[in-house]
C-alpha positions in Angstrom: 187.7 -1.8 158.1 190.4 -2.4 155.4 193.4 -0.4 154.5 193.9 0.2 151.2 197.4 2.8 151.0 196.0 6.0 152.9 192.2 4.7 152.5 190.4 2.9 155.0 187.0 1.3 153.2 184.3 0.6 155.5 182.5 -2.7 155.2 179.4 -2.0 154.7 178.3 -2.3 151.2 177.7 1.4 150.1 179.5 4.1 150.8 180.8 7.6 148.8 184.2 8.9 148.8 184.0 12.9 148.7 186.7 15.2 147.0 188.9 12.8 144.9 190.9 14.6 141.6 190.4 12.3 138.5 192.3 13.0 134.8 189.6 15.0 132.2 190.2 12.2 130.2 188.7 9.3 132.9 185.4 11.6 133.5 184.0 12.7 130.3 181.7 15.2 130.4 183.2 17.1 133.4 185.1 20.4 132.9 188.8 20.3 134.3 189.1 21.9 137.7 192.7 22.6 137.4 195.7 23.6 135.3 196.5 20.0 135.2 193.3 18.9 133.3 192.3 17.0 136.7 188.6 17.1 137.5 187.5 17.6 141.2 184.9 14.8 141.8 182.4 12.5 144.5 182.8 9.1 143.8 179.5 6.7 145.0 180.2 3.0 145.6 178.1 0.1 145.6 179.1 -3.7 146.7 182.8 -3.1 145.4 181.2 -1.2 141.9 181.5 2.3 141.2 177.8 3.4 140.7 178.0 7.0 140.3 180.8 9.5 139.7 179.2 12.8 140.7 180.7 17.1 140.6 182.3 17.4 144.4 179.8 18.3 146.7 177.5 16.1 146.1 178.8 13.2 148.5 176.5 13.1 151.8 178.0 13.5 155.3 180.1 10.1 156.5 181.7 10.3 152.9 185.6 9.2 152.9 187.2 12.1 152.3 190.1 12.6 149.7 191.2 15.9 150.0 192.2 16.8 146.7 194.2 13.5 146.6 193.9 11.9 142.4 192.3 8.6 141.9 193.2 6.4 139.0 191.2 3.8 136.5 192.7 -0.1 137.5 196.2 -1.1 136.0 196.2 -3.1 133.3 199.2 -5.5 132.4 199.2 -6.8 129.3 202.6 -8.8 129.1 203.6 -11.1 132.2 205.2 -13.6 133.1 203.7 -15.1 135.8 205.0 -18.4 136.3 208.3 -17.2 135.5 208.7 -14.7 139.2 211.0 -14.9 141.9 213.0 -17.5 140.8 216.3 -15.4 141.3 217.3 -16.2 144.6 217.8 -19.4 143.5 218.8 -19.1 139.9 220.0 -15.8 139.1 220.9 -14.8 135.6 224.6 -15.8 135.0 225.1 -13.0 132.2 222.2 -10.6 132.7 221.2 -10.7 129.1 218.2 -12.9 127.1 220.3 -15.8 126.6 221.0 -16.0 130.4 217.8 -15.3 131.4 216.5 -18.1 129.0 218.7 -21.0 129.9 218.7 -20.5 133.7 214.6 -20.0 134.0 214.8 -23.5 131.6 216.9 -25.5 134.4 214.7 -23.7 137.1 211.7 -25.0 135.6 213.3 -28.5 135.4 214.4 -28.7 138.5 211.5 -27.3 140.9 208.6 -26.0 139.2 205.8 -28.4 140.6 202.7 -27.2 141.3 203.5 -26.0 144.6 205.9 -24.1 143.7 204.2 -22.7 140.7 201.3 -21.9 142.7 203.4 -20.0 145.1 205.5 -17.6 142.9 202.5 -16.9 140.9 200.3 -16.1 144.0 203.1 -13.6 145.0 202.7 -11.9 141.4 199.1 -11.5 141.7 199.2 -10.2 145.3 201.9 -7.5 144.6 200.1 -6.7 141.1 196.8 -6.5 142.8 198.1 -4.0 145.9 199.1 -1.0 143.4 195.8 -1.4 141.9 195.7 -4.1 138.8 192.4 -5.2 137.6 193.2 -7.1 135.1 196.9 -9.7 133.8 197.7 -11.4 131.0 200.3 -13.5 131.3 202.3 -16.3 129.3 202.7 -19.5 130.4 205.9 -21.9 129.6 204.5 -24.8 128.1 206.9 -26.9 126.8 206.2 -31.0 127.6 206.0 -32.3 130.7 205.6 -28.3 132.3 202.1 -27.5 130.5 200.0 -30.5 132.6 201.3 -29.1 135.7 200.8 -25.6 135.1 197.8 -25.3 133.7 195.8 -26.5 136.2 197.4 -23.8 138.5 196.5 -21.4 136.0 192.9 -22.5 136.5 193.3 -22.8 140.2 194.4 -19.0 140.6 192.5 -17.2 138.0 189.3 -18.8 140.1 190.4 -17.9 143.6 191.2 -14.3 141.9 187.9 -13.9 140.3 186.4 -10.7 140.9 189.9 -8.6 141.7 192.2 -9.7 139.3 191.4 -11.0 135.3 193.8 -13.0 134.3 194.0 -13.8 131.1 196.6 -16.7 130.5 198.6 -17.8 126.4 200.3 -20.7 126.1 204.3 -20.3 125.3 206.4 -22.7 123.2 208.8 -22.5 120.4 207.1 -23.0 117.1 208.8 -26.2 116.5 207.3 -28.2 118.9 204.0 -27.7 117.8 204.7 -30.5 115.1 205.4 -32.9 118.1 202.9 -35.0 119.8 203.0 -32.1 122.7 201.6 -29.6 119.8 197.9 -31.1 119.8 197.8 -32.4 123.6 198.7 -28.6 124.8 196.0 -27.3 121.9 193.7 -29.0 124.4 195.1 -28.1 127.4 194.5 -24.6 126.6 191.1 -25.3 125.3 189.9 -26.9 128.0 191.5 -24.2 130.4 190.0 -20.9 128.8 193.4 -19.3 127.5 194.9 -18.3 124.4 197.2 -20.2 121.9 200.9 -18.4 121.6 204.1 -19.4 120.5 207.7 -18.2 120.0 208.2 -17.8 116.2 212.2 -19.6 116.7 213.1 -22.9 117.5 214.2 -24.1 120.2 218.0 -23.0 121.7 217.4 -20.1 119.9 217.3 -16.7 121.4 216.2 -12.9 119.7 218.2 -11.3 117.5 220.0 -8.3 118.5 218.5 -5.1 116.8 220.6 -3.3 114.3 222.2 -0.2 115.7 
């Protein structure tokens, strides 16, 4: 059996879990059950799919049982980053602003982001992401020269061993500048070759954002 918050899933391949509360909005073509525009459903699964979201009742005897409890479409987070986490017992930020956030994650990096360590701190991410219920990351990458040919590979390395529970979707980041340097074209390919997504920061480097006008 596996746990999964107040759930345990059986093995086997198909079950039904009976009495779950879904948002209207998730379930079209169901009329709302309660106040709350939350629809009282059966939910049949098949090798990890859903196959069937039925009215409540319908689930056969065995069914996991919900009790009224609301279920919830997968997390999706669209702006990570990845590489970047749980750096701070070891370098916190000095001034807890951008600027200090953006020079003490640049000496981290310098100092001890192999691919060990990389591998580590982003494995962390994608295990605490994926136990509240994320289906899907995208994260940016730091990708200034010598970091992007020992990252990458790390990238590819995690979004493979996550296949099936997590998508991650991974984008290159490095000030616009440097793509005029020999490191412009080289992490072009890089990327490429790894399945991700060409970004940038649109300052040079040592810069940091603007504050916002009051």
């Amino acid at each position: 059996m596996r746990r999964s918050g107040f759930i345990t899933f059986p093995e086997r391949r198909h079950f039904w879990i009976a009495g779950a509360l879904a948002p209207a909005i998730c379930v079209p073509g169901f009329a709302p059950s309660t106040r709350d525009d939350l629809v009282l459903i059966d939910i049949e699964v098949d090798a990890g799919v859903i196959k069937r979201v039925a009215p409540a009742g319908t689930a056969p005897q065995g069914a996991i049982e919900l009790g009224g409890r609301v279920v919830w479409p997968g997390l999706i987070d669209v702006h990570t980053h990845l590489d970047k986490g749980h750096i701070w017992p070891r370098a916190a930020n000095p001034t807890g602003d951008f600027a200090g956030a953006a020079e003490t994650s640049s000496a981290d990096r310098a100092d001890y982001w192999t691919a060990e360590d990389v591998h580590a701190r982003f494995t962390f991410g994608m295990e605490t992401a994926y136990a509240q219920g994320t289906v899907a990351i995208r994260s940016h990458i730091d990708s200034l020269a010598p970091q992007a040919e020992v990252t990458w590979p790390v990238v590819r390395r995690i979004r493979d061993e996550w296949a099936g529970r997590i998508a991650l979707e991974a984008v290159c980041l490095m000030p616009i500048d440097a793509f005029a340097e020999a490191q412009g074209p080289r992490l072009a390919d890089i990327v490429a070759q790894s399945g991700g997504q060409l970004g940038t920061v649109t300052r040079v480097r040592g810069g940091v954002h603007d504050h916002l006008p009051e």
